[in-house]
C-alpha positions, 0 to 999 in steps of 0.5 A: 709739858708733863711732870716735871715739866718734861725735864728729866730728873738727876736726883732723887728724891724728886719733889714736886709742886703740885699747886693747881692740882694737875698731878693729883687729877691725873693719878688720884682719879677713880677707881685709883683715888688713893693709887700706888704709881711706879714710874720710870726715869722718864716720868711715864707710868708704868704700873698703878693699881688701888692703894695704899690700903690693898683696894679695900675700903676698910683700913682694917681688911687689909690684913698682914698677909694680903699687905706683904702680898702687895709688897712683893707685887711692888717689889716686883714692879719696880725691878722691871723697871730697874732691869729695862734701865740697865739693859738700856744702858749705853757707851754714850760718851759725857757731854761737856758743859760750856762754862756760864758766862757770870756778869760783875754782879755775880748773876748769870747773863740773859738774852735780855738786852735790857736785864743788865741796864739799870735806871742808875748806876747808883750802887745802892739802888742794886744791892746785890744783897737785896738791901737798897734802901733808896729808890730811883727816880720817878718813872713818866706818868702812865697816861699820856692824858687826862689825870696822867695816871701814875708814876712808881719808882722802886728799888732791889729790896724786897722789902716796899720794893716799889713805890706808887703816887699819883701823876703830880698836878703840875704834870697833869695840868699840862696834858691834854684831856682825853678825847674820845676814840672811835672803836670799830663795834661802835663806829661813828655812829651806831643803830641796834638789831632785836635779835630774840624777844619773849624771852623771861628776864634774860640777865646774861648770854655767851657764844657756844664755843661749838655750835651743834653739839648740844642740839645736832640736826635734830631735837624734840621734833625740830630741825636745826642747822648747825653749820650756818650762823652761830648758837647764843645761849641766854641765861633767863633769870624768871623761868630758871632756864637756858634759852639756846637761839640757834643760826643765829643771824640766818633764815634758819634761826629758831630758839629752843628753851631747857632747863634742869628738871631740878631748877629750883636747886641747879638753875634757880635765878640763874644771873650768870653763864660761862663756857670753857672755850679753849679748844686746844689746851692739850689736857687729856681728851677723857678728862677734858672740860671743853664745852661745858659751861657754869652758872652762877644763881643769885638766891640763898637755896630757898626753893623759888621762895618755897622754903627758909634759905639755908645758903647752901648753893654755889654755882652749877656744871654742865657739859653740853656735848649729846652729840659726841657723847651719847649716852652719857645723860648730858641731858635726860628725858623726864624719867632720866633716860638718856636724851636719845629719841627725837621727839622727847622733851630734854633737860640738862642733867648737871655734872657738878655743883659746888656750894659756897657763893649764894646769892652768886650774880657774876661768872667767868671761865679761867682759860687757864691750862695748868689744871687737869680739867680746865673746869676753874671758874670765878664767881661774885658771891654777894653775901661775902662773910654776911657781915653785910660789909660787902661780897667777895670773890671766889675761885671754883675749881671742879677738879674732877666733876662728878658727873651726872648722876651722882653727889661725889664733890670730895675732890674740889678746890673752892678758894675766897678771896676776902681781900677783893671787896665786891658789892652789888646793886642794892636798889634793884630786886635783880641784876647781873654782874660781869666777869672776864678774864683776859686770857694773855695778861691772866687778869679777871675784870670784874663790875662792882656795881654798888661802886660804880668801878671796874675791879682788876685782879691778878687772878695768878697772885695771891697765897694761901692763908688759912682753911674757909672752914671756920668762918664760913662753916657751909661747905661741899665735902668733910673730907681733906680732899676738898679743899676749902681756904682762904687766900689773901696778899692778892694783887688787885686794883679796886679802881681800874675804871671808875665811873659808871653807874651801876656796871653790868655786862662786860665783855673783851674786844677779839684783839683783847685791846678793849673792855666792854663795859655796860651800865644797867641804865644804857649806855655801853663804853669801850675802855682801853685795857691797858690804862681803864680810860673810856675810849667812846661811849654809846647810849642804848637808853635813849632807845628804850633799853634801860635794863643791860645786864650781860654782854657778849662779842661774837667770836665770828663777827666781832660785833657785840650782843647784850640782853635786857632783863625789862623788855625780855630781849636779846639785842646786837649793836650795828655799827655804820660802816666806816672808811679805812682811818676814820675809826682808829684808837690807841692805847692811852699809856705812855710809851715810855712809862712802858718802857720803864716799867719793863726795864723795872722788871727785868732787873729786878727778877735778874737780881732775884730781889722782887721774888718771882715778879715785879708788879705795882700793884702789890703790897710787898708788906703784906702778910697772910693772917695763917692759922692752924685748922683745927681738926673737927673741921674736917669731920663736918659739913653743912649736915642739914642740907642731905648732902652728908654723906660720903658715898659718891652714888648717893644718887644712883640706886646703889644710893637707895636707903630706908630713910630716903623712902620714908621722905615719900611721906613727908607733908612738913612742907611749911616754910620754916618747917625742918624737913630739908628740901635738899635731901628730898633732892638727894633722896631721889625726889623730882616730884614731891608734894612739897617742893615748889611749882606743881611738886617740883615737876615740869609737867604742862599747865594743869597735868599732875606728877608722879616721882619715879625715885632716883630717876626723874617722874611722870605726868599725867597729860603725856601721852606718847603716840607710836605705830605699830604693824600686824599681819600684812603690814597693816599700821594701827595707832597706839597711845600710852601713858608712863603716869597711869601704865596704860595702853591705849589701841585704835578705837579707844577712847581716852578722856581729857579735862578741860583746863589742861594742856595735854603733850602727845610725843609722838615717835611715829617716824618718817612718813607717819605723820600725826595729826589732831582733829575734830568733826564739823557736827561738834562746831555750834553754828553761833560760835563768835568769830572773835572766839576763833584763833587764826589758822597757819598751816603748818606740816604734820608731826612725825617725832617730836611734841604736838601741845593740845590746850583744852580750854572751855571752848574746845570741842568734846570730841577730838581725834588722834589720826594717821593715814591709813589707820583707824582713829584714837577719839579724845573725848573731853570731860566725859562727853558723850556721842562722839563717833568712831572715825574710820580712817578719817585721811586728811580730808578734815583741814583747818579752818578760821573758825575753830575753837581748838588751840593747837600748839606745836611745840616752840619752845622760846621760853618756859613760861611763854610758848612762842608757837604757831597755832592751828585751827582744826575741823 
């Protein structure tokens, strides 16, 4: 709509609310963080540059001289403006304006042809002065089953304008119960598909709102087909990574795993994810957050269980987009180079993290569209207060991310809700918690599963209170442009559905109709979202899935997807097929109670008396608890966690400084110990000997790290595998290593130790394939066959991975080949005698009775490598 809405202003000065910020992300943005704007008669900019202090980023460089230049710079900018609305001016006759037809109250009339038909003619029910004090008669009972439900009554006061009771038992013992409905996901009857399985703890999934753009056609060595079936992400709780199950449905399905090379800050006990899918919101293509997603971890920043929590942890950001958006590291290679290559190993690199849910189990999108960015998010932070009475929930809007690469988080809005009371599932060591937001009634449903309910929030409702600051002291940013607060008189319903046992996964029909709710132990119902009955149930227990946590509907199919956390699997619910007519429901609210509510509604925002809306679950007597933030909380933030200071590229190289250095050194890794893991985070650390799980690294089994400060780290049992050309076009292997700065030619050898898993990366190209083999003399003639590993057969590699695991069977002399090229030999443990290969070709085949593992690089989970494997000769 624009500012303003698009409505031309009359008068000035023009004031303008600016709640959801959408002004402030569209002019306060870099390099123009504190700008001076001109705008013309139509609300379009016409200049900008830095202000107010001349750009400079000390107030006192802006001298005298430099500040009366800049007036006259505005001055001048202004007038041209001025000018070009004179020049404009036209003889356009005034247009007359039709008088306002006024009904006997006094108010304009509307389209409405309920707005003017109050309940009762009874003149004190409709006070035009909003000071009735009796209320009309009570409405019909909401359900047209089962308990009824309730009944409100109101009147044009706004003070108790409305008042709520349950449906009285005289009425509700006359209706019928509540049959059970068959909805078209389940069917009348209903079996389940494995859909993935190795996966590590999976606790919640969601459909890639663009399937492709993350992984295109091609990604470390692998071919994928973005343009059949669809792309299911799983958050895995265990391994701290995101597994990606591409085509999914189709012959072309495969499954990928990544994470972030920092996962014990960014992904630790990852519990929840949530993408923004809304296509079409308008916003600005360069500001837009289409495709990203959000997860939320449920731990206390304690580094795996490395060192003592310190709460400073929120839910993370990314944005998924490589295709589109090469270059823009939205996903690294080790060393924290843009993903670009082909064959190189990729980790998702963040585009902002917020810090005040620890302990966080659930996560929703907002689809809202009011918000520059759209990058708003809801969260279920378990640890609430730490009273131990119970979490709350929280809103997260990243406002402008960061981006990768850099700490900024000066510009956010992080908002508590104290009021909503949520409380998770004590008597198991991990759960999940589902959130959605129903994007047409903009209420965010929310499984409480201590409660056994489901929790209604009118996600547009509630008022600002007072700042967060005081009573929960971590937070993101010292400066008063993140702003941190406490908003209460939310409207809510604790019980919207009651009922369960221990709720988890939920989900929204296509058609918004139905709530998908799961419990942990199995069964799934489909409750109407209008009243919060269950319209039919089905039990997944019984078949062995015991430990539900996140729910999914496909966008495509409509069918519904949930994971178990116990058998590492991601499962679909096929419903039988069903004629026209037998699988039909409707809502359980009672048509007229509809009726009454809406005619409720309409008069009371005609006479102005319920404010901007009428609503029965608000309490119209409740006040917000304001206080006066006291200054200093301002100039604090949570100091001990690195992340202090002001300066947005605190993780670049211009962020570099003598005390991140001397962190090298550091060896205090004792749990309780003061160094502060998260400034070895922000000190550019990836591999340090004292962050968890081989120095924080993500090398293979057995390999060691080496840091590479402020970009990422080497291993020692990489290697990269490329062709090089001399004189007449003859091709010659050559091998490198990052971690040891050393190139390896043809002829060489290269030792490797037993007990290690060695990654060659090999970036040969198309028609240069590379392959791994070893020589019959080195086979003992009494090895057992129990001791061979099957072999598959499998094309050659020419980008992407090849994983040698060398064990205590393998043999000490293994060569790196290509055809046409002479041979690198893989000597293992320092063997001797190994034999030069004198372009060995392909003659060397596998066979069934070898003792090299040989893994190509399937990467399903991060702990589990659901590969193939070969044998080789």
């Amino acid at each position: 709509m624009g500012i303003n809405n698009g409505v031309k202003p009359s008068n000035m000065p023009l004031t303008l609310s600016d709640s959801s910020y959408d002004l402030r992300d569209h002019f306060f943005t870099p390099p123009y963080p504190h700008p001076n704007i001109i705008l013309d008669e139509n609300l379009q900019v016409t200049y900008k540059s830095v202000g107010p202090c001349c750009g400079y980023v000390d107030y006192y460089a802006c001298t005298d001289d430099v500040a009366l230049g800049l007036d006259d710079t505005l001055t001048a900018e202004i007038y041209k403006v001025y000018n070009e609305q004179l020049n404009s001016v036209s003889e356009t006759p005034p247009t007359e304006t039709a008088p306002t037809e006024v009904n006997p109250t006094g108010k304009p009339t509307t389209d409405s042809p309920t707005a003017g038909a109050p309940a009762t003619n009874d003149s004190n029910l409709f006070s035009e002065n909003c000071d009735a004090t009796e209320y009309t008669e009570w409405s019909t009972c909401s359900k047209t089953c089962g308990d009824g439900g309730i009944q409100f009554r109101y009147r044009a006061n706004p003070i108790d304008t409305a008042e709520v009771r349950p449906c009285p038992l005289e009425i509700a013992s006359s209706l019928p119960t509540c049959d059970e409905l068959c909805v078209p996901e389940f069917g009348p009857e209903f079996s389940t598909t494995v859909i993935a399985s190795g996966l590590s703890s999976p606790r919640d999934l969601a459909f890639h709102p663009t399937p492709g753009v993350h992984l295109g056609t091609y990604s470390e060595g692998r071919t994928f087909n973005p343009d059949v079936g669809e792309e299911l992400w799983v958050a895995n709780g265990n391994n701290h990574s995101i597994s990606i199950i591409a085509s999914m449905g189709t012959v072309y399905q495969t499954t990928i795993s990544r994470l972030d090379r920092g996962y014990y800050h960014y992904m630790n006990n990852i519990t929840a994810l949530a993408f923004n899918t809304v296509k079409d919101s308008g916003r600005n293509v360069n500001q837009d957050t289409f495709n990203y997603f959000a997860v939320c971890n449920d731990n206390l920043n304690d580094y795996v269980g490395s060192k003592n929590p310190n709460l400073f942890m929120g839910p993370t950001l990314y944005d998924t987009d490589t295709v589109n958006k090469s270059g823009k590291k939205n996903t690294v290679n080790r060393i924290g180079e843009d993903c670009s290559d082909p064959s190189d190993q990729c980790f998702f690199l963040h585009a902002d993290m917020l810090h005040e849910s620890p302990a966080c189990i659930g996560i929703a999108h907002d689809p809202e569209v009011d918000t520059a960015y759209g990058a708003v998010y809801w969260a279920f932070d378990t640890t609430g207060d730490n009273s131990g009475n119970g979490g709350q929930l929280v809103r997260f809007d990243f406002s402008q991310p960061h981006g990768p690469g850099s700490m900024d988080h000066s510009i956010a809005v992080v908002r508590r809700y104290p009021e909503v009371k949520l409380y998770h599932d004590e008597s198991h060591e991990y759960g999940h918690a589902g959130m959605v937001v129903h994007p047409e009634k903009r209420i965010l449903f929310v499984a409480n599963p201590a409660k056994g309910s489901i929790v209604a929030v009118h996600i547009d409702t509630g008022l600002y209170s007072r700042t967060a600051r005081e009573e929960f002291p971590i937070f993101s940013n010292r400066l008063p442009s993140f702003e941190y607060s406490i908003y209460e008189c939310v409207e809510h319903e604790d019980d919207f559905a009651t009922g369960f046992e221990i709720p988890s996964g939920l989900a929204l029909s296509n058609n918004g109709k139905v709530l998908f709710v799961a419990e942990r132990g199995g069964r799934i119902s489909a409750v109407d979202v209008e009243s919060g009955e269950i319209f039919q149930s089905i039990d997944v227990g019984s078949l062995g899935f015991t430990s539900i946590g996140g729910l999914a509907v496909s966008p495509e199919s409509g069918l519904l997807y949930f994971t178990d956390m116990d058998t590492h699997q991601v499962v679909r619910v096929n419903p039988e097929r069903f004629t026209d007519g037998q699988c039909n429901y409707e809502s359980r609210v009672h048509s007229a109670f509809q009726s009454q509510l809406q005619d409720a509604q309409d008069v009371l925002l005609l006479s102005s008396c319920a404010g901007n809306s009428f609503s029965l679950t608000r309490d119209y007597s409740c006040e917000v608890n304001a206080a006066i933030p006291n200054g200093t909380l301002f100039e604090q933030v949570h100091t001990n966690s690195g992340y202090a200071s002001d300066d947005p590229d605190v993780q670049s190289m211009a962020g570099m400084d003598e005390e991140a250095a001397l962190l090298a050194n550091r060896t205090d890794c004792e749990y309780d110990s003061e160094l502060n893991f998260d400034a070895l985070l922000l000190g550019g650390y990836y591999c340090h000997t004292c962050l968890p799980r081989n120095h924080g690294s993500s090398c293979d089994p057995g390999g060691a790290c080496a840091n590479v400060q402020w970009e990422g780290f080497t291993c020692s049992n990489e290697f990269y595998v490329d062709i090089t050309y001399a004189d007449g076009n003859e091709a010659s292997l050559i091998l490198s290593s990052l971690h040891f700065n050393e190139t390896y030619a043809e002829n060489s050898q290269v030792n490797l130790s037993r007990d290690v898993t060695y990654r060659f990366t090999v970036r040969t190209g198309a028609g240069r394939p590379v392959s791994i083999k070893s020589g019959l003399s080195d086979l003992s003639s009494d090895m057992a066959a129990s001791e061979s590993i099957k072999s598959v057969p499998l094309d050659v590699v020419t980008n992407g991975p090849i994983l040698l695991s060398v064990d205590q069977s393998t043999p000490n002399c293994l060569y790196l080949t290509s055809p046409r090229t002479k041979a690198i030999t893989l000597v293992i443990d320092g063997a001797t005698g190994c034999k030069e290969l004198e372009n060995p070709g392909w003659d060397l085949l596998p066979s069934a009775s070898s003792t090299t593992k040989f893994l190509s690089f399937f990467w399903n989970s991060m702990l589990l490598y659901l590969t193939l494997a070969w044998v080789l000769i």
